[in-house]
C-alpha positions as CSV (number, residue, x, y, z in Angstrom):
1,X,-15.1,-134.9,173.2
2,X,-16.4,-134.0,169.8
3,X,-19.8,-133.8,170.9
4,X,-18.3,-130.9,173.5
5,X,-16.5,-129.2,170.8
6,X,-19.6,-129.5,168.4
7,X,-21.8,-127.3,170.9
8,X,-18.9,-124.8,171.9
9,X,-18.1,-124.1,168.3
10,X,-22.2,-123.4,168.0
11,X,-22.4,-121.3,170.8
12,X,-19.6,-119.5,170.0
13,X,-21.1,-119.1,166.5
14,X,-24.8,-118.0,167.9
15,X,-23.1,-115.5,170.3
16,X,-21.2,-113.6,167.8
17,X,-24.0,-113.3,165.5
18,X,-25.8,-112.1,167.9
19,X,-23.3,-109.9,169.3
20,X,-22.9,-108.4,165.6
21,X,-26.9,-107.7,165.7
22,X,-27.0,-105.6,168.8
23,X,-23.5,-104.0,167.4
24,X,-25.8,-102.5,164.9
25,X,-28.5,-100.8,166.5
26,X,-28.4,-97.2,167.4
27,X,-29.9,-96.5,170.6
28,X,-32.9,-94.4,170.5
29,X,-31.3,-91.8,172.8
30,X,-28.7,-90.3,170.3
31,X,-31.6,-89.4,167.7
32,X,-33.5,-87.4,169.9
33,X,-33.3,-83.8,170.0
34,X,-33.7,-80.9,173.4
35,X,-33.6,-83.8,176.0
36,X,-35.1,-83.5,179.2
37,X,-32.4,-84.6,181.4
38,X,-34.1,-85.1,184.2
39,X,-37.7,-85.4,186.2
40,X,-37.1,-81.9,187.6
41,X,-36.0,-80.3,184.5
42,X,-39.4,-78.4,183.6
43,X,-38.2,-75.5,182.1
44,X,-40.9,-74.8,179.2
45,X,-39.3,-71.1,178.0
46,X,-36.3,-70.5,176.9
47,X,-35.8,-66.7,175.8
48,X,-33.8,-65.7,172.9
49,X,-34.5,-62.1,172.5
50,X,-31.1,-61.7,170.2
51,X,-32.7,-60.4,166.7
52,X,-30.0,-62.0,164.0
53,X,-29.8,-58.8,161.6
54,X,-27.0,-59.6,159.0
55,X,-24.7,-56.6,158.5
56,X,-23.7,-56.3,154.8
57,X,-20.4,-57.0,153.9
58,X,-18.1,-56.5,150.5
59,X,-18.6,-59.1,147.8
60,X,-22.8,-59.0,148.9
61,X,-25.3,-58.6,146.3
62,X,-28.4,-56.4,147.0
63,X,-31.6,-56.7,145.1
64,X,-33.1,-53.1,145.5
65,X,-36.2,-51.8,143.5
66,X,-37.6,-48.5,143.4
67,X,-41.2,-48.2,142.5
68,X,-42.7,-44.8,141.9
69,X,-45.7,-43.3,140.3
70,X,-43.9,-42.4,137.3
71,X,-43.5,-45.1,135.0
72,X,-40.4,-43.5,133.2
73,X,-38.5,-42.6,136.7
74,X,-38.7,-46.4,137.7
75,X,-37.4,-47.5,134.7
76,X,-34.1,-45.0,135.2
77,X,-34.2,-46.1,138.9
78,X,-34.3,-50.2,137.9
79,X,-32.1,-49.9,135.4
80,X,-31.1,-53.5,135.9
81,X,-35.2,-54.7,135.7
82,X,-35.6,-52.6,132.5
83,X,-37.6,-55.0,129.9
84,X,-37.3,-58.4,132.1
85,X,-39.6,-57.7,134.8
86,X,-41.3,-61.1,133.8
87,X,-38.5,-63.1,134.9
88,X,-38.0,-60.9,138.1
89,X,-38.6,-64.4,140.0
90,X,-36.0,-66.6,138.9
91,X,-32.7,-66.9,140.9
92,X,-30.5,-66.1,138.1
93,X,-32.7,-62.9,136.9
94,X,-32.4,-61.8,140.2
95,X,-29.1,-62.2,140.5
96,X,-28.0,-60.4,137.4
97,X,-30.5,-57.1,139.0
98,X,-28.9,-56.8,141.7
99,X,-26.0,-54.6,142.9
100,X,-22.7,-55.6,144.1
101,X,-21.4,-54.3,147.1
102,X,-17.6,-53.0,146.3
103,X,-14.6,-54.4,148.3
104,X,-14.5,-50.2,150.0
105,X,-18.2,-51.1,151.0
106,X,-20.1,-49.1,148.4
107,X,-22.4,-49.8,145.7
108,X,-23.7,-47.2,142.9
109,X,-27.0,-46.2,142.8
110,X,-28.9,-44.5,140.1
111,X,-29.3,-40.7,140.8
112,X,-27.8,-40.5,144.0
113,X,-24.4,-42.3,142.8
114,X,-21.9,-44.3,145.6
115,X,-23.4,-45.3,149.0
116,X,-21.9,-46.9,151.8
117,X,-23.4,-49.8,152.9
118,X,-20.8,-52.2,154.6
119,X,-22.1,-53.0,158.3
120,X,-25.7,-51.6,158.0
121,X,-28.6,-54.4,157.8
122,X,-31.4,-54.2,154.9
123,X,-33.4,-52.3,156.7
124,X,-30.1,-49.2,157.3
125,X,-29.9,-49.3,153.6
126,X,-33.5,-48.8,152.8
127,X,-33.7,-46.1,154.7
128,X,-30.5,-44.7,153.6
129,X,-31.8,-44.8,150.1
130,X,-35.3,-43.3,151.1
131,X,-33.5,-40.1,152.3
132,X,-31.6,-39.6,149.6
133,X,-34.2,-40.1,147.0
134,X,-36.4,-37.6,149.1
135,X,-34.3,-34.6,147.8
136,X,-35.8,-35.7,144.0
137,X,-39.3,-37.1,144.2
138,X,-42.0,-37.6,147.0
139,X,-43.8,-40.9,146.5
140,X,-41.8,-44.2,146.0
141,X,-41.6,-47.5,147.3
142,X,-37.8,-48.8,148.3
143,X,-37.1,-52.4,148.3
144,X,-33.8,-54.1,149.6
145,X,-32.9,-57.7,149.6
146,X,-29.7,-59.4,150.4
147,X,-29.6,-62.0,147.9
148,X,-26.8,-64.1,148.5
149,X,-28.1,-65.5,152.0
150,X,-27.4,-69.9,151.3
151,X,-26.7,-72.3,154.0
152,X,-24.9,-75.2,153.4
153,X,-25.3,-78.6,154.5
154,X,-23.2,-81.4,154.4
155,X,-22.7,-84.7,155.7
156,X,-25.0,-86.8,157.7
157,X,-28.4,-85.6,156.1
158,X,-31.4,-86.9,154.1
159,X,-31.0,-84.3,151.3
160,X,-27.2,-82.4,151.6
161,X,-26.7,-79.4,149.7
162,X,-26.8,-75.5,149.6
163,X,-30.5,-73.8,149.9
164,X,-31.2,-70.4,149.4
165,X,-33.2,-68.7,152.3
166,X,-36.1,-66.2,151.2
167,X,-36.3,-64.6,155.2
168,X,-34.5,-62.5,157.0
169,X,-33.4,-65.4,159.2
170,X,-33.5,-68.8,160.2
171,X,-33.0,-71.1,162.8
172,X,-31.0,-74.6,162.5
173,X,-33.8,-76.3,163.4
174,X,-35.8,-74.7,160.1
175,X,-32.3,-75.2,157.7
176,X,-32.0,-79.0,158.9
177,X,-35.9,-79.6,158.1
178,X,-35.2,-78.2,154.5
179,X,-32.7,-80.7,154.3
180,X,-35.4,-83.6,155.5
181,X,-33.6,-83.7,158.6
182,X,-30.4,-85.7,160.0
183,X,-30.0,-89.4,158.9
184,X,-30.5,-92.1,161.7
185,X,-26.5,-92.3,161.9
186,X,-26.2,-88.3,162.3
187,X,-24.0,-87.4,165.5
188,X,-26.4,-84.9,167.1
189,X,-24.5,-84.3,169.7
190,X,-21.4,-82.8,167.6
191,X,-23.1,-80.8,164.5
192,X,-19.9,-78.0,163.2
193,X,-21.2,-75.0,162.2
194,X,-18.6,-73.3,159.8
195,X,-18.8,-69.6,159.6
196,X,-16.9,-66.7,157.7
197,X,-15.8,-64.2,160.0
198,X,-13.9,-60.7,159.5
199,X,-10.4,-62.6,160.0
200,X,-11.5,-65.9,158.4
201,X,-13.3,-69.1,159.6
202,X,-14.4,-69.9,162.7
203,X,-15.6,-73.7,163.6
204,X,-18.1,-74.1,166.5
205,X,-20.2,-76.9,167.6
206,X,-23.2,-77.5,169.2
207,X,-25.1,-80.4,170.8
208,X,-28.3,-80.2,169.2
209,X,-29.7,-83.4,172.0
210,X,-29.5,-80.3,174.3
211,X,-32.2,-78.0,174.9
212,X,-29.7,-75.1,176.1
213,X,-29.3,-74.4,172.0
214,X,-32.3,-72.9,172.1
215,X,-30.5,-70.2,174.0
216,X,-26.8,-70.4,172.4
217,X,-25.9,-67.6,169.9
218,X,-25.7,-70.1,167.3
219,X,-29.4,-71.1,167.4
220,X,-29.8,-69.1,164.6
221,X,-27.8,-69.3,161.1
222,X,-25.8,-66.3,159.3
223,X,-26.1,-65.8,155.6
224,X,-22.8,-68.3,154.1
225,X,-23.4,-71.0,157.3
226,X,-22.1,-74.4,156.3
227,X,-23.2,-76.9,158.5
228,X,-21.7,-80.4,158.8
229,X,-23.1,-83.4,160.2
230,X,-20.3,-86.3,161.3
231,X,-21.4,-89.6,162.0
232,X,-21.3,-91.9,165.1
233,X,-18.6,-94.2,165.4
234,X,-19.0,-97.4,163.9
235,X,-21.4,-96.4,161.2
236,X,-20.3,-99.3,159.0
237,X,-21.6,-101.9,161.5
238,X,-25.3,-100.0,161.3
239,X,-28.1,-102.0,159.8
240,X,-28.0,-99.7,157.0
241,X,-24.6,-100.8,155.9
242,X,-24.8,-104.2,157.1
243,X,-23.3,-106.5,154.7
244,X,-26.1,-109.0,154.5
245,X,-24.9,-110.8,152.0
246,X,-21.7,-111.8,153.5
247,X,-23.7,-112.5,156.9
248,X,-26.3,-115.1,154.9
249,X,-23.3,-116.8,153.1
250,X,-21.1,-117.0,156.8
251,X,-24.8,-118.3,158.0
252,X,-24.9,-121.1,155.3
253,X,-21.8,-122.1,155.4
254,X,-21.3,-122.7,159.8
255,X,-24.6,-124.8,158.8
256,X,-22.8,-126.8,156.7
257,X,-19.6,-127.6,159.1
258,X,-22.5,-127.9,161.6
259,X,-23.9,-131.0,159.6
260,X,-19.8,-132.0,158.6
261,X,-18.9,-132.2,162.6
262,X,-22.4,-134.4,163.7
């Protein structure tokens, strides 16, 4: 009778230990990203003609330089750039040079005084300031930048945080390698992407295991995105987490009432 009860406590000891193990692993499937479904799934294009053009929006900032032939009408047209042009590349000098676009949609240029800008791209306003300029000098050089384009990323990622984006736009693919992409325990198939809209927030989510993103309006990121990253259930049972300690002390100590019960 002991004998019996001496190799049913040690199986039953052996197959929860082992059943912890395999508890832990995360199956390669979940960390993959665009799965092919299936055999017949060889769809190699996926076509995303949609060009992302942020429309500016009150509470923007715009870096705009005006470079002319003239040394002393640049100066009065970068007002802002007067005497620190060799700290132009900095993220704070180039905040402080750039213009602020009203809560009516308008910022004040030099020369040509208020324009409205709210719901016209980079590329409206540049143009916008071109023709007005036109009426006072012939040869110039406009440059418009929206400044305040950061994504932020939170939750299940290598390196979280906010990055600033130098282009005109980016994908999520390209924000979550800036981020050294999603941790092991990252739910790829439920990624929230937080965005500020005209009546607030809005909260979508998209299944980034899936290679129908690649066609989804979210594919690529506005300026102000936050993206978070939840993990998969049971992420305190992962390898990373696992409480070896406890596990090599539970270990030492079933050995012992191993060698009590023979």
């Amino acid at each position: 009778m002991r004998t019996y009860l001496f190799k049913s406590f040690r199986l039953i000891i052996w197959v929860g230990l082992v059943s912890v193990l395999f508890s832990s692993c995360i199956p390669q499937k979940k960390m993959l990203y665009l799965q092919v479904k299936s055999e017949t799934d060889t769809l190699a294009t996926f076509k995303n003609e949609k060009k992302i053009e942020y429309n500016i929006q009150p509470g923007d900032n715009l870096y705009i330089r005006v470079v002319t032939l003239d040394e002393k009408t640049t100066l009065l047209l970068n007002p802002f750039s007067a005497g620190n042009v060799q700290n132009i590349g900095s993220d704070a000098s180039v905040y402080l040079n750039s213009y602020n676009v009203s809560e009516s949609g308008y910022l004040d240029f030099p020369m040509i005084g208020e324009i409205l800008v709210k719901n016209l791209n980079a590329e409206e306003i540049k143009e916008k300031i071109q023709d007005e300029l036109k009426t006072y000098m012939k040869e110039f050089i406009v440059i418009v930048k929206l400044v305040n384009f950061n994504i932020t990323m939170i939750g299940e990622f290598q390196n979280p945080g906010q990055y600033k984006i130098y282009q005109d736009n980016i994908n999520i693919f390209e924000a979550v390698s800036m981020a050294r992409d999603l941790t092991d325990f990252a739910d790829r198939k439920k990624v929230a992407i937080i965005r500020q809209t005209k009546t607030g927030s809005e909260v979508v989510y998209i299944d980034m295991t899936k290679r129908d993103l690649l066609l989804s309006d979210y594919y690529y990121l506005k300026p102000n995105d936050i993206l978070y990253v939840q993990p998969v259930k049971g992420k305190q049972f992962t390898f990373a987490e696992f409480p070896y300690g406890v596990i090599f002390g539970f270990i030492s100590t079933t050995i012992l009432l191993l060698n009590y019960m023979k």
